[in-house]
C-alpha positions as CSV (number, residue, x, y, z in Angstrom):
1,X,-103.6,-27.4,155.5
2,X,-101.9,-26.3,158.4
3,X,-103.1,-24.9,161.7
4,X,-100.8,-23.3,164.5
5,X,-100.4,-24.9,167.0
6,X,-101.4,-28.4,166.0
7,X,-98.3,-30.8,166.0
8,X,-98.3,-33.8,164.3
9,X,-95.9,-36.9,164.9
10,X,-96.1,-38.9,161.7
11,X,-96.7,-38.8,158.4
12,X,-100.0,-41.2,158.8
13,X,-101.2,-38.7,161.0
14,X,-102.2,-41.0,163.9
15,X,-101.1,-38.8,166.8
16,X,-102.0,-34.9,167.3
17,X,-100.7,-32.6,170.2
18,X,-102.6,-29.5,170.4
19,X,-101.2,-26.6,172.0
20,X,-103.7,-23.9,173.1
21,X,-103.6,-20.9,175.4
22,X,-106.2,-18.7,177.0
23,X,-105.2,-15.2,178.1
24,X,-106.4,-14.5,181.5
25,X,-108.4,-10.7,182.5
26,X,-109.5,-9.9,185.5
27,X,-110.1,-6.6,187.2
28,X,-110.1,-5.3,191.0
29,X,-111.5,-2.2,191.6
30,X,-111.7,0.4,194.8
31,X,-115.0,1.8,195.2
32,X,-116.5,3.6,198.0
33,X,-120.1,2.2,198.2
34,X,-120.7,-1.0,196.1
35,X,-124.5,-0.4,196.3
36,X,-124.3,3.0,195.8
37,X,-127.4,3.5,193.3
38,X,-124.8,5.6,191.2
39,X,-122.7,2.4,191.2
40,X,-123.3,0.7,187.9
41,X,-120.2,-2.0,188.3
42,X,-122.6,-4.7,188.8
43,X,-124.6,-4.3,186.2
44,X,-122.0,-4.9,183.2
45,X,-120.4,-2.4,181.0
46,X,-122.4,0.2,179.7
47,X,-123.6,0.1,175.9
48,X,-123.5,-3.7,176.6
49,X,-126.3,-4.1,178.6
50,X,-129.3,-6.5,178.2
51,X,-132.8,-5.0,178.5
52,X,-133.5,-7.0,180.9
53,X,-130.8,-7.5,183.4
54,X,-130.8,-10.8,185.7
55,X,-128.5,-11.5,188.7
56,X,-128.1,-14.7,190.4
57,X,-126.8,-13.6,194.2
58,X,-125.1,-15.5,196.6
59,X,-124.9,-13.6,200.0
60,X,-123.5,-14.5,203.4
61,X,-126.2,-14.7,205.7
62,X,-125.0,-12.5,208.2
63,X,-124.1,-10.0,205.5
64,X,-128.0,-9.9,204.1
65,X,-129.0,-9.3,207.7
66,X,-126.8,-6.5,207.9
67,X,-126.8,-4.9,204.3
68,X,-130.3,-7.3,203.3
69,X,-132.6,-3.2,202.6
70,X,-129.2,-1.5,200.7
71,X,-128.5,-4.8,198.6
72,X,-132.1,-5.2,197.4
73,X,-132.4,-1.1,197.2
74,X,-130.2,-1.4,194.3
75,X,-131.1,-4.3,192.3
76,X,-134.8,-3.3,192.5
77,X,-133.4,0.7,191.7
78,X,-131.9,-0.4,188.3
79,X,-134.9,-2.9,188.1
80,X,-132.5,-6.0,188.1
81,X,-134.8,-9.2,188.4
82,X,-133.0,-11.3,191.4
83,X,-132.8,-14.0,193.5
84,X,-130.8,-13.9,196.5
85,X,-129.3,-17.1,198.5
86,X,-128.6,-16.8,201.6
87,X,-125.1,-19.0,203.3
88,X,-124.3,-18.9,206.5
89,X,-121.1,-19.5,205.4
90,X,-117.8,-20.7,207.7
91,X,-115.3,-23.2,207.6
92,X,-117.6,-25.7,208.9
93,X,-119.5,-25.7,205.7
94,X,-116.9,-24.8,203.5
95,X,-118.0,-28.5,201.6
96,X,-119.3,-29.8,198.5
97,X,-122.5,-30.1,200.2
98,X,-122.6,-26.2,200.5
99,X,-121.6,-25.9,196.6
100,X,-124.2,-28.3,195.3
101,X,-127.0,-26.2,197.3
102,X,-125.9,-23.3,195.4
103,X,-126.0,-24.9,192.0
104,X,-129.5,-26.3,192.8
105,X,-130.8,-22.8,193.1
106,X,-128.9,-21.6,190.4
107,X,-130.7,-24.0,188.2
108,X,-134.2,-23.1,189.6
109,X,-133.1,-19.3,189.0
110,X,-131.5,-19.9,185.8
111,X,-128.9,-17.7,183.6
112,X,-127.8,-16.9,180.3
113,X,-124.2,-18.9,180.6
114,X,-122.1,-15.7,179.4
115,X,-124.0,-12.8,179.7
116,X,-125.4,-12.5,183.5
117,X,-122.7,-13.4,186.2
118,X,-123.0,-14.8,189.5
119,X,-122.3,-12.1,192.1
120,X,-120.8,-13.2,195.4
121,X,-121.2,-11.0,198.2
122,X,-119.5,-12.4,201.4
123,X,-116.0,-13.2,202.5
124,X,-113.1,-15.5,201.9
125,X,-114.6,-19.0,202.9
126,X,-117.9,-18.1,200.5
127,X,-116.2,-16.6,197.6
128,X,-113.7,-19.9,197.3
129,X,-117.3,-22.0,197.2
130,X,-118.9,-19.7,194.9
131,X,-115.8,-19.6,192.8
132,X,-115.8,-23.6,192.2
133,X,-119.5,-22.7,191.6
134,X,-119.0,-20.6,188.5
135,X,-115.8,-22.3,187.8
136,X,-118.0,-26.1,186.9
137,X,-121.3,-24.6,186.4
138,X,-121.7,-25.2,182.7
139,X,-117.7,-25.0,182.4
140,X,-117.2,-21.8,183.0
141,X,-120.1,-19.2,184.2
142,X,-119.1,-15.6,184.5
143,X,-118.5,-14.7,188.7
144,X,-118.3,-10.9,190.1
145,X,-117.2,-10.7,193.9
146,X,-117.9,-8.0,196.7
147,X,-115.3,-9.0,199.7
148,X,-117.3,-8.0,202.9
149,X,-114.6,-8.9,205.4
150,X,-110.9,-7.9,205.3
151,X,-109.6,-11.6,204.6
152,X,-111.4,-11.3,201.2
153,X,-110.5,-7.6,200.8
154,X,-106.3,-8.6,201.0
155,X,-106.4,-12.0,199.9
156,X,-109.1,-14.0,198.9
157,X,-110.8,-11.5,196.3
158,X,-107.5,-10.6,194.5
159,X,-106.7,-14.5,193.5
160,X,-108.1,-16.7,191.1
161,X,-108.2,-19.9,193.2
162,X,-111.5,-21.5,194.7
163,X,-112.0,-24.3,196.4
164,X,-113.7,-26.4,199.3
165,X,-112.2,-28.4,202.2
166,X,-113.3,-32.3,201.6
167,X,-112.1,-35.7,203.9
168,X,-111.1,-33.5,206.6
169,X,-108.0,-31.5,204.3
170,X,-108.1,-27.5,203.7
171,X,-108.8,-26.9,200.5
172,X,-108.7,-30.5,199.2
173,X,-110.7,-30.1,195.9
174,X,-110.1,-26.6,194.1
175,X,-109.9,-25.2,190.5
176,X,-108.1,-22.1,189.5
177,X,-111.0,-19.6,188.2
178,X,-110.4,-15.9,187.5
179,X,-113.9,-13.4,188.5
180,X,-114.2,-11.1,185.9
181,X,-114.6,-8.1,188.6
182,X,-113.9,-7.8,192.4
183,X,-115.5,-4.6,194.0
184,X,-113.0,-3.6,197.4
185,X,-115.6,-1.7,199.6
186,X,-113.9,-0.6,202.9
187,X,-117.9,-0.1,204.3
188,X,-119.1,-3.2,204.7
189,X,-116.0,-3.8,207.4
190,X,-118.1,-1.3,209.9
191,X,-120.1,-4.4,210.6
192,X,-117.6,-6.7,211.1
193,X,-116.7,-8.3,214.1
194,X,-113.0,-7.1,215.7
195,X,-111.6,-10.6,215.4
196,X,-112.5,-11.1,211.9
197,X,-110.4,-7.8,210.9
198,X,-107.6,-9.3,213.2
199,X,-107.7,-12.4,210.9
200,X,-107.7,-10.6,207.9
201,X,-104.7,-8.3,209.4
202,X,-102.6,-11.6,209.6
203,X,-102.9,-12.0,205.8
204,X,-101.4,-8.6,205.4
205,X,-99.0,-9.5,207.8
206,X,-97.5,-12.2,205.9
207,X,-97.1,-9.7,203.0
208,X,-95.2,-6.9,204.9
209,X,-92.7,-10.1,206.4
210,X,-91.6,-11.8,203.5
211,X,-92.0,-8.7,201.0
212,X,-93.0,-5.2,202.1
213,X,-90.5,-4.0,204.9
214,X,-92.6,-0.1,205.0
215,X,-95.8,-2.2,205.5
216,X,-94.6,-4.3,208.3
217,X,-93.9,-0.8,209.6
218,X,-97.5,0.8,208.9
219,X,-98.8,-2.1,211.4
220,X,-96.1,-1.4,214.2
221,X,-97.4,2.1,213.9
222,X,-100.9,2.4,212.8
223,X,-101.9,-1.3,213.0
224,X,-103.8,-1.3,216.7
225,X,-105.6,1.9,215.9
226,X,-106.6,0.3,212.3
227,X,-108.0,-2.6,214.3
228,X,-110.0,-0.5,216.5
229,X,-111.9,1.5,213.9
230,X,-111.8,-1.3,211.0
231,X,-109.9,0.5,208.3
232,X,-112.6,3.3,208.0
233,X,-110.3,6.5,208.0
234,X,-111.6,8.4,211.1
235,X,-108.5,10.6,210.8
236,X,-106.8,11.8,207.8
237,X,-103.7,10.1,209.5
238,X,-105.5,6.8,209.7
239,X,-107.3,7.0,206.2
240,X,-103.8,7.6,204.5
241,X,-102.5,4.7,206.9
242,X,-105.3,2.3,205.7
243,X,-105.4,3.1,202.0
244,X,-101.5,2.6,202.2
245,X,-101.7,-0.8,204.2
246,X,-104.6,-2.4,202.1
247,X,-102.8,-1.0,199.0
248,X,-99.4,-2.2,199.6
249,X,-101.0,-5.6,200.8
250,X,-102.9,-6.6,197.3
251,X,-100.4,-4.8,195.0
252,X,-97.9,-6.8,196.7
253,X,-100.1,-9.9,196.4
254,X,-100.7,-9.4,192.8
255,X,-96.8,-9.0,191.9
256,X,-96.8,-12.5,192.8
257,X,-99.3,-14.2,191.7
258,X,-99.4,-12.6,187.8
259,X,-96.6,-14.6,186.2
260,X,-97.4,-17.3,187.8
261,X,-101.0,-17.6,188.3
262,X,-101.3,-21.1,187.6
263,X,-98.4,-22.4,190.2
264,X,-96.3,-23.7,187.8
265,X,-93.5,-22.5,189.7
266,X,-93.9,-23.7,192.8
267,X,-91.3,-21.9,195.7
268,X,-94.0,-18.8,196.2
269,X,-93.4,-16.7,199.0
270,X,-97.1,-16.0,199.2
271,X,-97.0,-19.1,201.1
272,X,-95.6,-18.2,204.2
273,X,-97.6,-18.8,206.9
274,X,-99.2,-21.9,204.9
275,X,-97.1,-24.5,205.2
276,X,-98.1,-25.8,209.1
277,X,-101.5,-23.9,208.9
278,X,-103.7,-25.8,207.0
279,X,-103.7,-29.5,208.8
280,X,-103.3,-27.1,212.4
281,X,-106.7,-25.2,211.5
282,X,-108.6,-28.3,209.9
283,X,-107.6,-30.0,213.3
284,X,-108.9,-26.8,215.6
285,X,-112.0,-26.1,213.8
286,X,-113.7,-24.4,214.6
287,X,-111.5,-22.8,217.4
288,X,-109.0,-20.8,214.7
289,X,-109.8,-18.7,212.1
290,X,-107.4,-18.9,208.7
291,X,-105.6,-16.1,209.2
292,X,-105.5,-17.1,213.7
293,X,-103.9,-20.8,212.0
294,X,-101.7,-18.7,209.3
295,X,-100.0,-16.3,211.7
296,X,-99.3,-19.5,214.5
297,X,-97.7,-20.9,211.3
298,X,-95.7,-17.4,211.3
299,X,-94.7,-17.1,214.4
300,X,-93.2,-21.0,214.5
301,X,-91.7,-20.3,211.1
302,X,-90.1,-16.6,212.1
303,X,-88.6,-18.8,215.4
304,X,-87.2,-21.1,212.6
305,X,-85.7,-18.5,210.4
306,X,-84.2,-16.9,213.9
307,X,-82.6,-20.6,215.1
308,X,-80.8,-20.6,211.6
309,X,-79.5,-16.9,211.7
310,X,-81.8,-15.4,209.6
311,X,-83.7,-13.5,212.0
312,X,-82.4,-11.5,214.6
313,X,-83.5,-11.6,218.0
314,X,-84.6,-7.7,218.1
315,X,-86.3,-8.8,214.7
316,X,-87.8,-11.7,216.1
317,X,-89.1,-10.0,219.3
318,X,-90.8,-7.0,217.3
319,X,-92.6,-9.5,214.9
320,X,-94.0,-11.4,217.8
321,X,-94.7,-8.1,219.7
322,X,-96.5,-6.8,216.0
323,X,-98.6,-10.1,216.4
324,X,-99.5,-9.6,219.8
325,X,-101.0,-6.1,219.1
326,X,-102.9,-7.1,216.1
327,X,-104.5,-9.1,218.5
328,X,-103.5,-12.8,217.0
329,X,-102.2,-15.7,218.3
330,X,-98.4,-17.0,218.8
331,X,-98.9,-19.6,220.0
332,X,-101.3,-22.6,219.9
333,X,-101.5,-25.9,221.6
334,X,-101.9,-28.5,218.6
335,X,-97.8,-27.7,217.9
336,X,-96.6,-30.5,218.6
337,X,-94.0,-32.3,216.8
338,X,-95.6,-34.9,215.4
339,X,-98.9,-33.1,214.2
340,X,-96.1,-30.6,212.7
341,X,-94.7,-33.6,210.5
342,X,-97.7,-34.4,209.6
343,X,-98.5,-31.6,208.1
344,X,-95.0,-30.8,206.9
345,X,-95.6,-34.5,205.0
346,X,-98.4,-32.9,203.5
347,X,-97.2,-29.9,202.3
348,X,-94.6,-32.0,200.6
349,X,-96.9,-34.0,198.7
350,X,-98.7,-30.9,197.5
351,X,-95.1,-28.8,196.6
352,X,-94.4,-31.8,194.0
353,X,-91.9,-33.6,196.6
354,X,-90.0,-31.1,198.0
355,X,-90.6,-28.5,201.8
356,X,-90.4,-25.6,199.5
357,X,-90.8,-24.0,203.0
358,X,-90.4,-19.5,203.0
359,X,-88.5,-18.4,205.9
360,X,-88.7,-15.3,206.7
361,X,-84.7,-13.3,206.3
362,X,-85.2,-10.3,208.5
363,X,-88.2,-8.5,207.9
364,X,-89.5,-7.8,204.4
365,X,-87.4,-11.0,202.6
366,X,-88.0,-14.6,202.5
367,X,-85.7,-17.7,201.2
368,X,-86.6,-21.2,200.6
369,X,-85.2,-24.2,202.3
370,X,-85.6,-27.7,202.0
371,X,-84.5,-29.1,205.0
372,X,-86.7,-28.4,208.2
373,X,-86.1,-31.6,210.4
374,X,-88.7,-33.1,213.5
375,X,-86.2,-32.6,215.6
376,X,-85.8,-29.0,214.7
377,X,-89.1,-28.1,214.4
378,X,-89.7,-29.6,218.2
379,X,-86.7,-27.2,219.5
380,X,-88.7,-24.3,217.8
381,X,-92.3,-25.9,219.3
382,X,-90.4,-25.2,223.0
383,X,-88.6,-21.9,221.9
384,X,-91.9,-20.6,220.7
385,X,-93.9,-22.1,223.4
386,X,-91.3,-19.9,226.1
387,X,-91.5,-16.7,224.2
388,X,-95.5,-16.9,223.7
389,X,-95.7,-17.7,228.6
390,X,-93.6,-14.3,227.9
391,X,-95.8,-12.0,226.0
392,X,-98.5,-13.6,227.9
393,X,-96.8,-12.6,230.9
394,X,-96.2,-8.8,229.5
395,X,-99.6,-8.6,228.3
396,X,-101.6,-9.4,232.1
């Protein structure tokens, strides 16, 4: 008796490979009001549904002080029985600690394993924790995710990766774990504070320079006046501008990450802006935000690409003048050469022995280098630091 994919080496059958594959299925979907009582996403699909439907929640706590009547409105609307946990969720507690709080609830609430996911409602930082979560909660426990800032919106609610930061490293311990639905509800960023859609505007950012030349130029046109009223369409001009931006910014995300979900290959333009970041914004905490740390990595790696020739200066100067309007940072102290090669060590370790480093060629492109030196990076450090005493200068 045979059975695909089982490979055996010898006739006494003392040594088996096994060669398996799961198929990976997610879904993101646009909706106007997530807890819009007409809104039946979180309940599962219809015809499927339990008589009695039970929902584990996991909520940012600044989020349930906001949203706290609308989210319970719902559940207790379609007479879901539910427990809510409340995070106060940031980098600082982006820990194993954190996750193992959540699973001790989860027991005390207790779930069917398959049939009645946990349903994240929060940003980036809370959706990587709840992903390990689901992702080691009985091996494998069914996860649903409402994004509530515009990090998770563009970035961290498209992706299947979770993870928590552990001996002071970004990220450290991590799984790859796909949700089986994220909900995108432009809403909840009313509430939002402007700095937190800046930081998720430096995610789209780094789409639009290494990919999307038209959405680099929907930010040098529209991206201030998105900023000031949070992606919410007060204008049919803006509400085209922001549907195109946030559109362009997680289809463009998703053409990358699909065929290679699982980083196998490992040159991935969708880390630009993540090569210098992480050890900079572990060593600021809690002073940077991600996407503050991701776009300092930017502008250092778009001076790079320009001392090499493949920025122009007029490029250069419009990328750092795009930065400045979003309201992010160019510039940051901790650059320094050595904390650079530090983190440039780092990096290698984790791109299997190579920089694998994305440079931005002009705006929209990216190549991959291998060769970044300490001394170069220092020449860029002082280029960088005399451009950012510049726009500084502009800006007063």
């Amino acid at each position: 008796m045979t059975t695909p994919g089982l490979v055996t080496r010898s006739d006494r059958v003392d040594a088996w490979k096994v060669s398996a594959s799961m198929p990976v299925h997610y879904e993101i979907q646009v909706c106007a009001d997530a807890f819009g009582l007409d809104n039946t996403a979180l309940l599962g699909h219809a015809g499927q549904r339990p008589e009695r439907i039970r929902r584990f929640v996991v909520v940012d706590a600044n989020v349930l002080a906001l949203h706290g009547d609308r989210i319970r409105s719902y559940f207790e609307h379609h007479g879901v029985e539910y427990a809510l946990h409340a995070v106060q969720a940031d980098e600082t507690v982006k820990s194993l600690d954190t996750a193992t709080e959540i699973v001790r609830a989860l027991d005390a609430f207790g779930i069917d394993r398959r049939r009645e996911p946990i349903v994240v409602i929060g940003g980036g930082v809370l959706m990587d924790i709840v992903g390990l979560v689901a992702n080691l909660y009985r091996r494998g426990t069914p996860v649903v995710r409402v994004p509530t800032t515009l990090i998770g919106l563009v970035d961290a609610g498209v992706g299947v990766k979770t993870g928590v930061n552990f001996n002071n490293h970004k990220n450290r311990l991590g799984t790859y774990f796909a949700s089986s639905l994220t909900l995108l509800d432009r809403s909840f960023l009313v509430t939002v504070d402007r700095r937190h859609i800046a930081n998720g505007l430096a995610e789209i950012l780094k789409m639009a320079l290494i990919k999307d030349a038209r959405l680099f130029d929907l930010l040098e046109e529209y991206g201030p006046r998105l900023l000031d009223e949070k992606f919410q369409g007060t204008t049919p001009a803006l509400e085209r501008a922001a549907t195109e931006v946030v559109q362009r910014a997680i289809h463009g995300m998703l053409e990358e990450l699909q065929p290679n979900l699982w980083e196998t290959e490992l040159e991935r333009v969708v880390d630009y802006g993540h090569t210098f970041s992480p050890t900079v914004e572990m060593h600021a905490l809690p002073a940077l935000l991600h996407g503050e740390a991701v776009c300092v990595d930017m502008a250092l790696t778009t001076v790079l690409g320009w001392r090499r020739g493949l920025v122009g200066t007029g490029q250069r100067d419009r990328i750092l003048a795009v930065m400045q309007s979003l309201e992010l940072p160019s510039w940051n102290a901790l650059l320094e050469p050595g904390l650079l090669a530090e983190a440039l060590a780092d990096t290698v370790r984790h791109r299997d022995g190579q920089q694998r480093l994305p440079l931005p060629a002009g705006i929209g492109e990216a190549v991959f280098v291998n060769d970044v030196t300490e001394d170069e990076l220092a020449v860029a450090v002082e280029d960088l630091r005399r451009l950012g005493s510049a726009q500084e200068a502009v800006r007063v």
